[in-house]
N, C-alpha and C positions, 0 to 999 in steps of 0.2 A: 504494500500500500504506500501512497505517498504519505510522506511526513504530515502536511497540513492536514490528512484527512484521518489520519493519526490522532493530532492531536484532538479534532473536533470529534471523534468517536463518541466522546462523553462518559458518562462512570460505565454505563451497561456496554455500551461497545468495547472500550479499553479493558473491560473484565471477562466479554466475552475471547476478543483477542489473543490474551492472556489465559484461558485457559485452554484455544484452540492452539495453543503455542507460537502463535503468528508473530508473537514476540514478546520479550523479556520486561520483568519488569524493571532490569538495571537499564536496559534499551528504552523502554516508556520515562525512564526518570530522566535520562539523560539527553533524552528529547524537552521535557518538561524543562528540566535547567536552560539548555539553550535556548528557549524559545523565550525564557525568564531575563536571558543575557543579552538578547538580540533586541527585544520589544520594550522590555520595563521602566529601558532609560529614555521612554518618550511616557509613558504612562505615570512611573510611580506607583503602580499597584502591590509594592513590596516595601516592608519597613525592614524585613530580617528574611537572609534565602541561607539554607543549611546546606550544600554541593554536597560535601562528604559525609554527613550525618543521612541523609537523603538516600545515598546509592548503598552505602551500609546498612540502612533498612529493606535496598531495593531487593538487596541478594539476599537479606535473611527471609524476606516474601519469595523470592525466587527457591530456596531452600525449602520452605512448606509447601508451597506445591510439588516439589518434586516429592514430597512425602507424605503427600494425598491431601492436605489440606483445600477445601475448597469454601473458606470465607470469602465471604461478598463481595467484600473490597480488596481481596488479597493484590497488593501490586499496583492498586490504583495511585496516581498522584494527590497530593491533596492540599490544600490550605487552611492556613487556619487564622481569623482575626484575630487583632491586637487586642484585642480584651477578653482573651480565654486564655487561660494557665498553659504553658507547658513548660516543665520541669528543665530548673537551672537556667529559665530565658526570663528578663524583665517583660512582664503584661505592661505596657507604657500606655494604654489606653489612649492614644495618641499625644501623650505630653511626654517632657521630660523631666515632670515632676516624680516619677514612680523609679523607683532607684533597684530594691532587693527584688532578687531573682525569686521566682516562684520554686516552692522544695518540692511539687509534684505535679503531674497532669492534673489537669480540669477532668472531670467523669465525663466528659464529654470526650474530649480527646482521647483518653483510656479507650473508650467504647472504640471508636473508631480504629485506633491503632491492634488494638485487638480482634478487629474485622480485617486487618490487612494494609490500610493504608498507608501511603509512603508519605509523610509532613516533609514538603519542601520548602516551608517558610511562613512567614507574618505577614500579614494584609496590612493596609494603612487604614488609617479612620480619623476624623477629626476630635480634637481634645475632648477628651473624657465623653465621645460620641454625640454631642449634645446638636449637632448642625448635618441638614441634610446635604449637606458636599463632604468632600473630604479635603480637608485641606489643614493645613499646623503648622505655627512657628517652629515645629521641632521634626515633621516629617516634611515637609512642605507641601506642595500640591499636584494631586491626583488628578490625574484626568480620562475623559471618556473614549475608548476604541473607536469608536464611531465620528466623533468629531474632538478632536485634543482639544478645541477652545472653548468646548463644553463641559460642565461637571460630569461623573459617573455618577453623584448622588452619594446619599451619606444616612447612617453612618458607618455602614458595612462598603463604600466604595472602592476599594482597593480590591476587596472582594469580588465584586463585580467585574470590575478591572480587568483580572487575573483570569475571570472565567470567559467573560463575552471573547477577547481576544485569543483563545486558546492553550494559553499558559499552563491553566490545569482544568481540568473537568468539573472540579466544582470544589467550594472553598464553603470553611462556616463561617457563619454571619449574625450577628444576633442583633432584633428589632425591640426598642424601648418604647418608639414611638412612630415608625414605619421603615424601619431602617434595615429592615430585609429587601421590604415592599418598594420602596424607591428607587434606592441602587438599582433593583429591579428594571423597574419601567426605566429606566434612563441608557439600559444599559441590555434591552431586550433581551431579558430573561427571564426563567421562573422563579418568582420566590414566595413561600409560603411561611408565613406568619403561624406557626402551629399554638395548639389550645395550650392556653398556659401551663406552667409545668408537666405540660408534656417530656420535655426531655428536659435532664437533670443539670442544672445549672451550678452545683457544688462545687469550688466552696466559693461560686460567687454569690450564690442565694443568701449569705449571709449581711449583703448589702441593704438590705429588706427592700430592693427594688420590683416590686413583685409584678410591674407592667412588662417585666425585661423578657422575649421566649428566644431561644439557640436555634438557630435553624440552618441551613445551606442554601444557598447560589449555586443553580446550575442552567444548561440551556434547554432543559426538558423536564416534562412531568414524572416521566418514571425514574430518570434520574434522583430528582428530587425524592420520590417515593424509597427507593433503595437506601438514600444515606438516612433519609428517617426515620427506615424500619432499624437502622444499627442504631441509631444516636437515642430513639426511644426505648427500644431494648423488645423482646421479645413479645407478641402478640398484638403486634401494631396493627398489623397486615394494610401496609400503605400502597406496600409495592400488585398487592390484590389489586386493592381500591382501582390504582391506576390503568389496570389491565381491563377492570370489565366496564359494561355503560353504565350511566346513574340513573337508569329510568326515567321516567316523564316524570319533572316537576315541575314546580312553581314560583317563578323567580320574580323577585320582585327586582324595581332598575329607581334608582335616585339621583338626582346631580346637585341637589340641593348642599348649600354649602350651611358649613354650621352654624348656628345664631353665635352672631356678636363679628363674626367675618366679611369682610368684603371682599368677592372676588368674583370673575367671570372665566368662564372654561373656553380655552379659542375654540376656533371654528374647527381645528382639525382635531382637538381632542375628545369634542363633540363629538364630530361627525365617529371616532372611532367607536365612542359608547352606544349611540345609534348603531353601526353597524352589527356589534358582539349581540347587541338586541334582536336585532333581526336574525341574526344567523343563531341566534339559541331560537327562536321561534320556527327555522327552518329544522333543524336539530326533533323537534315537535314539543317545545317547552311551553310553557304557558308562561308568558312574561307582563305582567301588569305595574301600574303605576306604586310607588311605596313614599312614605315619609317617615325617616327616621325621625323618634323622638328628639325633641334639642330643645334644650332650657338654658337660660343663664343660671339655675342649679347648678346643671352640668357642666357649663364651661368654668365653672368658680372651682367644682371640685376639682376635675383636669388640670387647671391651670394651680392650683395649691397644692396639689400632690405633687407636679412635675416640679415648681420652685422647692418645694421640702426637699425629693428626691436629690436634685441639680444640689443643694446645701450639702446631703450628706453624701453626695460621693465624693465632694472636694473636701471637705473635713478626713477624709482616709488617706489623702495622698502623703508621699513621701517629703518633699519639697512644695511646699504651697507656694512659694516666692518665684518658682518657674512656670507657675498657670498664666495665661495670655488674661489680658485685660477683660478682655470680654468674657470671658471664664469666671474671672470674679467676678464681676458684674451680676453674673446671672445668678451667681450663687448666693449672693446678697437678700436677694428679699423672700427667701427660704429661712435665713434666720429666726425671721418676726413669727413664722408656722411653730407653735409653740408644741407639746407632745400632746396637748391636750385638744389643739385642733384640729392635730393630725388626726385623731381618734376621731370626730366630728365628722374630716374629711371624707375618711373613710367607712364612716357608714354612709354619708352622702352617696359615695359611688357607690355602694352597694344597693342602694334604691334608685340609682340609672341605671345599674347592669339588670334588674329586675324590668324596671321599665322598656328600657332599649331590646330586651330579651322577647317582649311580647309581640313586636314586628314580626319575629318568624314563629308565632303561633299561628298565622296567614301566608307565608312564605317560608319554601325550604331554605333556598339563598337571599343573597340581596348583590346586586350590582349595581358600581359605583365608578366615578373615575377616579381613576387612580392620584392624579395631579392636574394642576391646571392648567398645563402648559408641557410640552417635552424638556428634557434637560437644557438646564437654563448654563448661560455663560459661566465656567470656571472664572472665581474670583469676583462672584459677582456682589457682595457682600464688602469686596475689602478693606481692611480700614473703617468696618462701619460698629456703630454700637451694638452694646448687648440686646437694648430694648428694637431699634429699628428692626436688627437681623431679625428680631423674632417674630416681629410685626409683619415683616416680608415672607416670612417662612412658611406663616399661619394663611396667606392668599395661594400659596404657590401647594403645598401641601395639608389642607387640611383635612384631611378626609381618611387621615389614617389612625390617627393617636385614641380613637373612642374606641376600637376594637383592640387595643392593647389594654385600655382601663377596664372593659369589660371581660377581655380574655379570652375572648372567643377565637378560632381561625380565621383567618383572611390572605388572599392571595394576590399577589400582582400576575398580570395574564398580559403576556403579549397581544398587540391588536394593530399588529402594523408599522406602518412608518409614515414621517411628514414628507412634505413636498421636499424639505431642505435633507433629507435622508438618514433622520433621528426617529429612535422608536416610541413606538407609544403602545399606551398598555391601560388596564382597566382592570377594576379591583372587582372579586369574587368572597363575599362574605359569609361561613357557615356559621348555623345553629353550634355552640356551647358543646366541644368533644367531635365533632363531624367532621374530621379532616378528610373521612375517607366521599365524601361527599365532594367535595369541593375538588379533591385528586381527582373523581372520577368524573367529573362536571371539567374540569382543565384540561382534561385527555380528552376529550369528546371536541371539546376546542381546536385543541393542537391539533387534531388528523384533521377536521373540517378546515382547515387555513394554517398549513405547518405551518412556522416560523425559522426555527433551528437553519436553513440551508445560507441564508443569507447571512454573510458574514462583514463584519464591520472592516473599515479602510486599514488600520491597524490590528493587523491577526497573522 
C-alpha cells in the first residue's frame, strides 16, 4: 500500500493491516514518527513526540502478536492530550506552570496501553484548556490541516491536528465544555462527547470537575466506537452500536441559541443543519421542530460553576506566577463562589438537567449546530481580555457546554465543507447513557455522505 493511504487506514484499518501482516507495527510507528517530523512543524499539533520510547513499544506489540495476542489496539499509533497523566512526563495542561512529572499513567492511558497501543506523544491545548483554539505562551500556536490560518479549535486541538492530517489514527481528547466536539467540527472529524463518567478519568476526577468526559478524535464512527469500547472497559458494546442501524426514530432539530447570547449561524452552517435534516428524513426518520429548555436559571448556574471550576484548577498548579494574564483573569471571579454557593449551584443544575432531560421524553435525539461559523482565524483573540474572549466565544460556540452540565452524550458529525474548503459539522445529542444510539444514528450518516476520503491540504 502507499504510505499516505497507510496512514489514513484509521484504528480498524491499521489493526486490520497489522494482523493480516501487511505490516509491522515498528513499520506503522515509524511511519507515524515521520509523518510527525515532516508535517508538525507547520501544524504544532505536538507538545512532546517519544521516537525511541514509541518503537520500543512498537516491537514489544510486534512480540505479542507473534505470540497470539490479539488486542484491539495491539500496534496501533496513538496520542494522547496534555492533560492526561503519563508516567514520568509533566501533564502541562498547556502552561508552564505544572512542573512535577506525573508517578503513573492516567487509567485511561493504562487501559489503552494495555489494548496494544503505541503513545507517540502529547497533543497541545491551550492553558489549562479553558479557550476553544489552541494556542499558549508556552506551546504557542496550533493550527488547522485544512487551512494553517485557521484554528483547529480547542481545547483538544493538537489532537485534532494530529489526526485530521494523518499523523496518527486517533489521539485522546477530553471535553469540559465542547472540546472534543469542536476541535471536531473544525477539523472534520468525529468526536463524541460520551455520558459522563463513562470512562475513568482517575486521578484526574479528583479535581471535582465533574462536566470534564475522556474521549478520542478520530476520522470515523467505528473508529471512534473501538477506542471507546477499550477506554470504557468491558461491556460497552460501542463498537456493536456502530455496526448495526438505529431504527426509525425521532429527532428533534434546534438552532436556537441560548438565552442571554447573541448570535447568528451563517448561511452555510445553516444550510449544513438543513441539509443533515433532510437526509435523516430520507434515512426515514421523523424529524420535527424542538426547543430546548433555556432560562437565565440556567445560564447563572453554567456560568458559576465554570468561574468556581476555572478558580480551582489554577489554585492546583505548580507555578501560578507562569499562568498568562488572561488565565488569571478568568480565574478571579470564581473566588467570590463561596463552598456554600457552590452547593446552591449545584442543585441549581440538577433541576436543569431534570428539566433539559424532559425534551427527549418526545424525542430520541436532538440536532443542533455544532458552531456558528466554521473554524474561525488562528489568533483571533490575541492580545484580547479575559472577559471579551469569553464574550466572543459564547456567539461562536454556544451550543455545546449544556450537555456537558447535564452529562449526557453529544456528538460532532461531519456535514460537509464551505465554499472556502473548511469543514463543517453539526451536533447529535442522546438521551442520559445512549451512546450507543447516537454511534448508530452517526454510522447511518457516514455511509449516507462519507466524509473520511477527503483529505485536508496539509496531510
Amino acid at each position: 500500500m502507499d504510505p499516505s493511504d497507510v496512514a489514513f487506514a484509521g484504528v480498524v484499518g491499521q489493526a486490520e493491516l497489522l494482523r493480516r501482516g501487511e505490516v509491522t507495527s515498528r513499520e506503522l510507528t515509524q511511519l507515524t514518527l515521520d509523518r510527525i517530523a515532516a508535517l508538525d512543524g507547520e501544524l504544532n499539533a505536538f507538545g512532546a513526540v517519544y521516537p525511541e520510547r514509541a518503537l520500543e513499544e512498537a516491537d514489544a506489540a510486534d512480540r505479542r502478536r507473534q505470540n497470539g495476542d490479539q488486542s484491539p489496539l495491539l500496534g496501533v499509533p496513538m496520542a494522547i492530550k496534555d492533560e492526561v497523566d503519563i508516567a514520568g512526563e509533566v501533564t502541562s495542561k498547556g502552561t508552564g506552570a505544572f512542573v512535577t512529572p506525573a508517578t503513573a499513567d492516567a487509567e485511561v492511558v493504562r487501559r489503552v496501553r494495555e489494548a496494544g497501543s503505541v503513545i507517540v506523544g502529547k497533543t497541545t491545548m491551550p492553558e489549562i484548556g479553558l479557550w476553544p483554539f489552541t494556542e499558549s505562551i508556552t506551546w504557542g500556536v496550533t493550527r488547522n490541516p485544512w487551512d494553517v490560518e485557521r484554528t483547529p479549535g480547542g481545547s483538544s486541538g493538537g489532537s485534532a491536528a494530529a489526526v485530521a492530517s494523518g499523523m496518527v489514527p486517533s489521539a485522546l481528547a477530553v471535553d469540559g465544555a465542547g472540546s472534543i466536539r469542536t476541535p471536531a467540527a473544525c477539523c472534520g472529524l468525529y468526536g463524541l462527547k460520551p455520558q459522563r463518567d463513562r470512562v475513568s478519568r482517575y486521578p484526574h476526577d479528583e479535581d471535582r470537575g465533574h462536566w470534564i468526559c475522556v474521549g478520542t478524535l478520530t476520522r470515523s464512527v467505528l473508529d471512534t466506537a473501538v477506542v471507546l469500547d477499550v477506554m470504557a472497559g468491558p461491556g460497552a458494546g460501542f463498537e456493536d452500536a456502530a455496526r448495526r442501524e438505529p431504527g426509525r426514530l425521532r429527532i428533534g432539530v434546534s438552532d436556537r441559541f441560548p438565552t442571554g447570547v447573541r448570535g447568528e449561524l451563517t448561511p452555510e452552517v445553516r444550510n449544513a443543519l438543513e441539509r443533515t435534516a433532510d437526509t435523516l428524513r430520507e434515512l426515514g426518520h421523523e424529524v420535527v421542530e424542538s426547543e430546548i429548555p433555556s432560562r437565565p436559571a440556567h445560564i447563572r448556574a453554567i456560568v458559576g460553576l465554570m468561574l468556581r471550576g476555572i478558580h480551582d484548577f489554577v489554585e492546583e498548579v505548580d507555578r501560578p506566577q507562569r499562568l498568562e494574564h488572561r488565565t488569571r483573569a478568568m480565574a478571579r471571579p470564581g473566588a467570590r463562589i463561596s463552598d456554600r454557593m457552590l452547593d446552591r449551584l449545584l442543585e441549581d443544575e440538577q433541576a436543569m438537567t431534570a428539566e433539559v432531560g424532559t425534551l427527549f421524553d418526545d424525542i430520541d435525539v436532538l440536532l443542533t449546530p455544532m458552531m456558528s461559523e466554521p473554524a474561525v482565524p488562528a489568533q483571533v483573540m490575541e492580545g484580547r481580555g479575559a472577559s471579551r474572549t469569553y464574550l466572543w466565544e459564547t456567539r461562536w460556540v454556544p451550543f455545546n457546554v449544556l450537555w456537558n452540565a447535564t452529562g449526557q452524550p453529544a456528538a460532532s458529525v461531519p456535514a460537509g465543507f464551505s465554499g472556502g474548503g473548511l469543514p463543517l459539522a453539526v451536533q447529535l445529542v442522546g438521551r442520559h447513557h445512549d451512546e450507543t444510539t447516537l454511534l448508530s444514528l452517526s454510522a447511518q450518516l457516514e455511509a449516507a455522505r462519507p466524509w473520511a476520503a477527503r483529505l485536508p491540504p496539509i496531510s
